[in-house]
Phi, psi and omega in degrees: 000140190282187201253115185314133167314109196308154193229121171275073197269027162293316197255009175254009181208116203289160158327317192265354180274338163291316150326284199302326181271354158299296171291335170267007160270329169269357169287332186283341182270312152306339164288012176267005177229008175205148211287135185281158157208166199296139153209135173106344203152196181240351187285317182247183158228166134228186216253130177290345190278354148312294183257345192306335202263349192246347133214165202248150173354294191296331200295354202264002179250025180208144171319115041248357179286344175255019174256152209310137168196112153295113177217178191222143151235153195218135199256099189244166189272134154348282178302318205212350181082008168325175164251167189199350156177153165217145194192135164161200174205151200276353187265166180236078176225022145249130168352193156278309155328299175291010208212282272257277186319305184304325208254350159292311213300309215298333214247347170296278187266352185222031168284141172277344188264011170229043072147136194276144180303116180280128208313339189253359125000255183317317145334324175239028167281148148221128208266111194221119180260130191252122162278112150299146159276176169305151154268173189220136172261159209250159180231115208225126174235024135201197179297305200265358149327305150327259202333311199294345182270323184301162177239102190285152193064042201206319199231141157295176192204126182230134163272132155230157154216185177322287162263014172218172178175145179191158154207167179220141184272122153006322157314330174283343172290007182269331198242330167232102148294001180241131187280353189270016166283342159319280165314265177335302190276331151296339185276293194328311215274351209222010158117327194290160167275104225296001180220037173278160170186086145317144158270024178290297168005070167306123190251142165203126157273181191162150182248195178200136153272086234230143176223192181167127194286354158045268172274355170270128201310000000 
């Protein structure tokens, strides 16, 4: 498959279309206490009585929802800023729509590190959707090449080998500001030892465009 044409979505998405996709990643996580029906697609369901009034039928065939988009979604408890689920893919090989809706359910109810989200819940959730750019591969001829090459707190980061793979968003550099603390607890996240290295190793960067309801009741 050629490689989808980079999307700029700070400017391909007004504020309020961020709002809306905001509510339709918690409407698809309520639709597990109330009867679903498809919206957004065929991959998921969420409840219509939610989303009919946040898109309207047609919109989902017209831009920006129906274009291709790698995304995450990410869930933290209010009160503390916890994390409480992250779920999502680096590939653009759902609608906007679609990847919005699938990666709440997903990131709600099927992260293996967490026990699936309970109805009284959701209320003190906060929903924060990450838009990826493509990735770029890194050309790398050790650890501190790598190290010397990232840029923290600006690039994502993906591992790959034969039998592993992890990433971690641009965001975890908030929580490791150092790159090679990075880079380690990601090798840790892919199965790996923090202090392993091959030249097997596949390296990708990548950036995000990230919003999140926060601040909202």
């Amino acid at each position: 498959m050629a490689p989808s044409p980079s999307i700029d979505w700070s400017s391909e998405l007004s504020e309020r279309q961020q709002r809306q996709l905001l509510s339709l990643a918690r409407a698809a996580i309520k639709a597990r206490w109330s009867p679903p029906q498809r919206v957004g697609g065929d991959q998921t369901g969420t409840a219509r009585n939610d989303t009919e009034s946040l898109l309207e039928p047609g919109d989902l065939t017209t831009s920006p929802w129906n274009q291709p988009a790698a995304c995450f979604v990410t869930l933290h408890r209010r009160s503390d800023q916890q994390l409480r689920g992250c779920i999502g893919t680096l590939e653009d090989d759902r609608t906007l729509a679609d990847a919005v809706v699938y990666f709440a359910e997903q990131a709600a109810f099927h992260d293996p590190r967490f026990p699936p989200m309970q109805s009284d819940e959701l209320a003190e959730t906060a929903i924060e959707i990450s838009l990826l750019s493509p990735q770029q591969p890194l050309r790398v001829e050790s650890e501190a090449d790598l190290l010397q090459q990232l840029r923290p707190g600006v690039d994502g980061l993906k591992l790959e080998s034969e039998l592993h793979r992890a990433t971690f968003l641009p965001q975890v550099w908030q929580q490791l500001p150092q790159p090679n603390s990075f880079v380690a607890k990601l090798k840790a996240k892919a199965g790996l030892a923090p202090d392993y290295w091959s030249d097997t190793l596949r390296w990708s960067v990548y950036q995000v465009w990230h919003f999140n309801d926060d601040n909202e009741p």
